[in-house]
N, C-alpha and C positions, 0 to 999 in steps of 0.2 A: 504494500500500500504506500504509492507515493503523498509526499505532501498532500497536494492540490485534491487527492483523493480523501483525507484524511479530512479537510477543512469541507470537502462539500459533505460527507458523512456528519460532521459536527453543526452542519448549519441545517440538515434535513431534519438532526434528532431536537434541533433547538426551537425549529418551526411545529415542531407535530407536539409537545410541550404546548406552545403558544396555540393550538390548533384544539389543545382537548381543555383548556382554559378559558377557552371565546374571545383570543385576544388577535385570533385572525381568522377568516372563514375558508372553508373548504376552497373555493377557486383561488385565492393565495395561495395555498397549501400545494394546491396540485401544480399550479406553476413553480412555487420555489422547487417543490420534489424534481419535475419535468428540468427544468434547468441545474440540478445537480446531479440527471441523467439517471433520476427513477424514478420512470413513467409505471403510470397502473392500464392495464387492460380489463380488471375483473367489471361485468356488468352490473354484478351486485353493488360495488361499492361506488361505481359512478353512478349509481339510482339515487344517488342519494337516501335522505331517511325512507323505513320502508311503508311501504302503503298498507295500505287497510282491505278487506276480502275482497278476492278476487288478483290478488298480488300472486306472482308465480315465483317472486323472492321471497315474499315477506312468511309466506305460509311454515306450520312447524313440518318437518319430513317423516314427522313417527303417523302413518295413516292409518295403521293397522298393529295389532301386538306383533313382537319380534316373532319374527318364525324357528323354528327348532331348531339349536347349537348343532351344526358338522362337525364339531371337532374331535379329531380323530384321538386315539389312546395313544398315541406317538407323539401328537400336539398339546396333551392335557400332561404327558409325563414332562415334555420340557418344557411347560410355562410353572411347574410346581417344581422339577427339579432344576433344572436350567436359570429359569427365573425366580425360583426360589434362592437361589446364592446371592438375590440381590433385594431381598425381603427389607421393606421399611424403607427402602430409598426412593425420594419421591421427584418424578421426572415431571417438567413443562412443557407445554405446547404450546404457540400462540400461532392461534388460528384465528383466518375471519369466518363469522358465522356462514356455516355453511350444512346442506342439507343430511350429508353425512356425517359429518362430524357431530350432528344432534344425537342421531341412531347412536355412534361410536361411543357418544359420551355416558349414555346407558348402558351399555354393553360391558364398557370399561369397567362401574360401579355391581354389574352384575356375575360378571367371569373373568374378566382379566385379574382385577387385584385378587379378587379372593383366592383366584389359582395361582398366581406368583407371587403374591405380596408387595407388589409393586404399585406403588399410591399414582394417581394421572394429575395433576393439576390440566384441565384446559379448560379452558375459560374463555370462550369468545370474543375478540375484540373486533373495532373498527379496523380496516385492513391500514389506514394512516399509522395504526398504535403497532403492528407487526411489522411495516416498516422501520417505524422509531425503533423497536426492537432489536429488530437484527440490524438495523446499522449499531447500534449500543455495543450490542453484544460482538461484531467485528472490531471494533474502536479498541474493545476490552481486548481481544484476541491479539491484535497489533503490539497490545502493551506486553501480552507475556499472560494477562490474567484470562480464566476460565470466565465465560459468557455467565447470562443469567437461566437462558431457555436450552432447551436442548433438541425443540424439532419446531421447525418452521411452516408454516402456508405460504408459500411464495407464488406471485401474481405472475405469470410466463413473463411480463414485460421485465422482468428482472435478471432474471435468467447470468444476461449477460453480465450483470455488475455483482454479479454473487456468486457466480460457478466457480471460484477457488476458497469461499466460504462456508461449503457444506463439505459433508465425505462424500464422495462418490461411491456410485452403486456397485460401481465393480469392485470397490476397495471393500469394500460391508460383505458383499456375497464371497468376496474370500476366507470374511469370517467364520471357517468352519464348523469352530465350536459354539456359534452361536445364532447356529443354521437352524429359523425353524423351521421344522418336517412338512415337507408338501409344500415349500412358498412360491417357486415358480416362478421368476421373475420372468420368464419370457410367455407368462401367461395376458401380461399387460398387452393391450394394443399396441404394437407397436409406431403406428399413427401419432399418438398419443405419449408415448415416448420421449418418439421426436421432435413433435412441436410444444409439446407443455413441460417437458423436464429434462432437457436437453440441451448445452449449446456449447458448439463447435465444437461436437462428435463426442463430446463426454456427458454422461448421464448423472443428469447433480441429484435428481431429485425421484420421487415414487408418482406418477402419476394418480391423482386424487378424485377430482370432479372435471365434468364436460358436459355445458352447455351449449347446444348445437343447435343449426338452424334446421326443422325436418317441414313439409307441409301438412297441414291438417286441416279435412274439408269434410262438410255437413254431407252423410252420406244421403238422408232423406232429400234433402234438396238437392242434389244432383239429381240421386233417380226420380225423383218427381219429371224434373228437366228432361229427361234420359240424356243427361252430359254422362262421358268418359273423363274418366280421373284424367287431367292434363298430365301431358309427358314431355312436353316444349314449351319454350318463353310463349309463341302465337298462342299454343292452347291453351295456357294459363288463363291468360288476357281476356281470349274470348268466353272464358268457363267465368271469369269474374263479369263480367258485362253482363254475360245471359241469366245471373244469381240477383244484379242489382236492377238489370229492365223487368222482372218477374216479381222480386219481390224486397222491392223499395215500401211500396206501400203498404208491407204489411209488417215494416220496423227493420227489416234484413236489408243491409247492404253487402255489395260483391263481395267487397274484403276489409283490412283493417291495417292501418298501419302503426310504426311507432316516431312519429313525427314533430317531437315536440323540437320548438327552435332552440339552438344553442344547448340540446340534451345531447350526451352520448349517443343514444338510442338510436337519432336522427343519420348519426353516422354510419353504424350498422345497420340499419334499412339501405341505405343509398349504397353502401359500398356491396354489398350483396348484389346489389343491381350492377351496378359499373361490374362487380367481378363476373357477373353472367352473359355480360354482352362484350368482350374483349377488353375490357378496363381493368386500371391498376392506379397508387398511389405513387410508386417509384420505380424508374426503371434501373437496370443490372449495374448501371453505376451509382448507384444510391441516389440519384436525381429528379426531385418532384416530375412528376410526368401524367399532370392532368388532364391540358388539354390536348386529348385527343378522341379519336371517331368511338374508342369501345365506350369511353366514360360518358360521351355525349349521348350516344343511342340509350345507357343504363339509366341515365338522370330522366333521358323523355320516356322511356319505359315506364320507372318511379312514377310519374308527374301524371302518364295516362291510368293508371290505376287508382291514382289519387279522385279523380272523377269519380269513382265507384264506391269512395269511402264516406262514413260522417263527418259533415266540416270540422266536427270534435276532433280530427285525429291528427291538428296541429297544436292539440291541448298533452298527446299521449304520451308517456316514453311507456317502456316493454308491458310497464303494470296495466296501465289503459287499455293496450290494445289486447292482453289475455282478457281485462275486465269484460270489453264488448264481446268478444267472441266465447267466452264462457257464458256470459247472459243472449247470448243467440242473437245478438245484432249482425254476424259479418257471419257469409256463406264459406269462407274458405278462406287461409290464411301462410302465410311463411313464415315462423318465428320458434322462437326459442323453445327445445323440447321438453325443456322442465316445466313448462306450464299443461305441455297435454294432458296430466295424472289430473289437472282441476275440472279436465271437462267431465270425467266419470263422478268426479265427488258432488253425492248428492246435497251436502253443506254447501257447496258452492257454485254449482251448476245449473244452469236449465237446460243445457243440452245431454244429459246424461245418456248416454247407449248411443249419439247419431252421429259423432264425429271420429274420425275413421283418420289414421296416420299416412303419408304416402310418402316415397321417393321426393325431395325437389325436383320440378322440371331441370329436364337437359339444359344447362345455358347454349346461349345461340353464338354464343365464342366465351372460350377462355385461355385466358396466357398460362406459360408455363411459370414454375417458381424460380427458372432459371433467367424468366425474360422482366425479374421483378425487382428490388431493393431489401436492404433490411430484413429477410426471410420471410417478406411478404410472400404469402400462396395461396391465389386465386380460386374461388367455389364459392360455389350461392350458397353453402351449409357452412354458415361462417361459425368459427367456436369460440368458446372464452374458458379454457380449461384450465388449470392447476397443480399442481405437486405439493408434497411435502418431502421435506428435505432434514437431513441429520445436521444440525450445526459441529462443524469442524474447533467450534471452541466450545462444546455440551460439558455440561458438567457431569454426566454421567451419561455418558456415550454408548454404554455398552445395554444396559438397562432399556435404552430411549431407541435404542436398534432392534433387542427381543419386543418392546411393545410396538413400534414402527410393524414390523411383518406381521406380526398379531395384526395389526387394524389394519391394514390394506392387505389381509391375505386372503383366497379364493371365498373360502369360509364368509367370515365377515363383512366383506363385497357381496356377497350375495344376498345376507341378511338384512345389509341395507338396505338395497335392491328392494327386496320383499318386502320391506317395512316403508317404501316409497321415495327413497334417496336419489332416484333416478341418475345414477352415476354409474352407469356399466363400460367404466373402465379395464373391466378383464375381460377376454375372450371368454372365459368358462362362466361367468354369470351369466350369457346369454342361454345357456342349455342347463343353470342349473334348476330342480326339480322346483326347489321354493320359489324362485322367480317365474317361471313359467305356471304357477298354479295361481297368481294375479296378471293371466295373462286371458284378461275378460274385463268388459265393462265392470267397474269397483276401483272405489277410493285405492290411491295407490297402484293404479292400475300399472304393468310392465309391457304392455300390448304393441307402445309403440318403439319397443326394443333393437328389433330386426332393422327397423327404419332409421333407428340410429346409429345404429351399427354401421351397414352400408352408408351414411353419411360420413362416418368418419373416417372410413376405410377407402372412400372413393372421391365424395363432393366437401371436403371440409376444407373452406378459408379460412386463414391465420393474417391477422394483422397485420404491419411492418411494425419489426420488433428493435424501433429506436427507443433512446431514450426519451426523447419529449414530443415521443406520439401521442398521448393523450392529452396534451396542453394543445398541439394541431388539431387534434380530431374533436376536441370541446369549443376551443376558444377560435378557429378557423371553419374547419370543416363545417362545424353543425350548426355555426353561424350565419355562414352563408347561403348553406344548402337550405336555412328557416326564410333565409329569403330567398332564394327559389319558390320554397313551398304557399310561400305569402303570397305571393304574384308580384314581388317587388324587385325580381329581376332575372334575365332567363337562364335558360343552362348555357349557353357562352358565357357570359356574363359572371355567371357563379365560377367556374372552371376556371377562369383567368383568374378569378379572384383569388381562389384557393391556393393557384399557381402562384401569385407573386407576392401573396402573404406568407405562404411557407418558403418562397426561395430567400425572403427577408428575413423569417426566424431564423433559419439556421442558417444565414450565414452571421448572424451576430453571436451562434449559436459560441 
């Protein structure tokens, strides 16, 4: 850690202080972070505070009781024997709230300590306070001294300023003796892997949670229609038109967007678009690269859909646009898969049993990630995934590695899964038996698993993973793009904008 490194670590941990005291607000914050090159991507935490029912963040993940412990007599002797040599020593976590880590945190209280003796502190914070964190806890590691936490949630946009801060995974699974039975690390997607807990070729971190973009459309009102599930950008389009000329009048619009101005939300709408029609944010030489013909065609795409929506939906970010389509306002939709489990829940539903998961349409061009910047990679299934990671200054490292594969292990993945976590980051929770027995209309549902799957595995976009992308993509992108959305100016117009606001940031950068 050079100097300059050392001084912007001490000005992020002195802003996020000043940030949980009210003596600065969240958009400070996110720019000082962004300008000491630790941008956030999670969409939870640029939702700001979380909404109220009908919220696809805000909701608890336990939908249903935990489903029956797998753990095998292999895995129960070495958390009692194995993890028993570490009885009374009590490990942290500093996680941001997250759907999983709900389920884990009862699991922990129900099987973990009691079989190993090993106490969890995790405690949910704001993802601003996990950063304050582990910069703290590297500042301390710098000095010589032992951190305060010992496993981290880290936001992929991090990746880069922290992969010589945690152990690595290859370094942990050489830990023989403290291999637990059955963990399989190459049971992970390795999708997922490589965009959420990976950077440049070394594996910092356990893949944790993924939020993806999958479609979901009202299957009664199609077949009423006799429409075909769309399979292309055209058929989308025209499957939304014929949802809002039918039945406008009876409260249903074609579709719904998340278009709030100057929200995050607004930028993961548009860039899904731009990435389906040959567009990108930067091209192979790191170089904003907006205005061009894919990005253009993706905005008037956006813009003619927008027709088909409630004027409401330049009020929305991601919570709005679940709200309307869970109360049966919008025919069909592309958005984030963690909200599908709310259309089954009858607490929260009116459309419970009619909406049906599908493939994203085909984009009608897409670049490669080789023709992009930053590890930008183009797909209408755009995601916002995460890792947890062993901190390389843990104060009990060995301990916080047997509990680490405990909670991300096949086992435990799955029962989240089943209890509504909607995180199937393993290969094998897709076929396991408890997951697939809430794989039917019901709170919790796992139904649109396969959907997400093939999303990650085929159509998933990844951000560009600079450091003051999210200061670009709040304070530029979704600015602009809210004037677009306004009619207060066109898609040339926004595109250039965009273009010579970000070639200004960073080069003062």
């Amino acid at each position: 850690m050079n100097d300059l490194d050392r001084q912007q670590r001490i000005s992020v941990a002195k802003m996020a202080r000043q940030l949980r005291t009210g003596t600065i607000d969240r958009r400070r914050f996110l720019r000082a972070a962004a300008t000491a090159g630790f941008g956030f991507a999670s969409a939870r935490y640029l939702s700001g505070p979380p909404a109220g029912r009908g919220s696809c963040h805000a909701q608890s993940a336990v939908q249903t009781p935990l489903a029956d412990s797998g753990l095998t007599n292999d895995q129960r002797h070495f958390l009692k024997s194995v993890g028993g040599g570490y009885k009374g020593t009590r490990i942290r976590v500093v996680s941001e709230n997250t759907p999983p880590g709900q389920i884990i945190g009862q699991l922990i209280r129900e099987e973990f300590t009691p079989l190993s003796g090993i106490e969890v502190d995790w405690q949910p914070v704001p993802l601003d306070q996990v950063l304050a964190q582990t910069v703290a806890d590297t500042l301390a590691g710098a000095d010589g001294s032992k951190g305060h936490a010992d496993i981290f949630y880290w936001d992929q946009a991090w990746l880069a300023r922290f992969a010589d801060e945690s152990v690595g995974i290859t370094e942990l699974l050489e830990k023989r003796d403290l291999a637990y039975p059955g963990y399989d690390f190459d049971d992970f997607l390795p999708q997922l892997v490589a965009s959420t807990a990976s950077y440049d070729g070394q594996i910092v971190g356990v893949p944790f949670d993924i939020p993806i973009f999958i479609m979901m459309y009202r299957k009664d009102i199609l077949d009423q229609l006799a429409l075909a599930v769309p399979t292309t950008m055209h058929e989308y389009l025209q499957v939304v038109k014929a949802i809002d000329e039918s039945h406008r009048g009876k409260g249903v619009r074609g579709t719904a967007g998340q278009w709030k101005t100057g929200h995050f939300s607004l930028q993961c709408d548009a860039s899904a678009w731009m990435w389906a029609h040959g567009g990108h944010h930067f091209d192979s030489d790191n170089r904003p690269d907006y205005v061009t013909e894919g990005n253009r065609r993706g905005l008037e795409y956006m813009l003619e859909l927008g027709r088909h929506m409630s004027p409401e939906v330049r009020d929305w970010d991601w919570n709005g646009q679940a709200e309307a389509f869970t109360q049966g306002h919008a025919g069909i939709v592309i958005s984030w898969s963690e909200f599908f489990p709310a259309c089954d829940d009858p607490r929260r539903s009116q459309v419970v049993g009619l909406v049906e998961p599908a493939d994203c349409p085909q984009e009608a061009a897409r670049l490669t990630a080789a023709e992009c910047g930053f590890q930008e990679t183009p797909g209408i299934s755009r995601q916002g995934g995460s890792c947890l990671a062993l901190s390389r200054h843990a104060p009990h490292p060995d301990a916080a590695w047997i509990f680490m594969q405990w909670a991300t292990s096949a086992d435990v993945t799955a029962r989240a899964n089943a209890a509504g976590a909607d995180t199937p980051v393993r290969k094998s929770s897709f076929n396991d038996l408890r997951v697939l027995a809430k794989n039917a209309p019901m709170a919790g549902t796992t139904r649109h698993f396969e959907v997400t799957r093939r999303a990650i595995e085929s159509r998933m976009g990844t951000s560009p993973h600079l450091p003051a992308w999210v200061t670009l993509a709040t304070e530029v992108n979704a600015v602009e793009l809210g004037r677009l959305t306004t009619g207060k100016q066109s898609v040339e117009e926004t595109l250039r904008g965009i273009q010579e606001q970000t070639v200004a940031f960073l080069s003062r950068e």
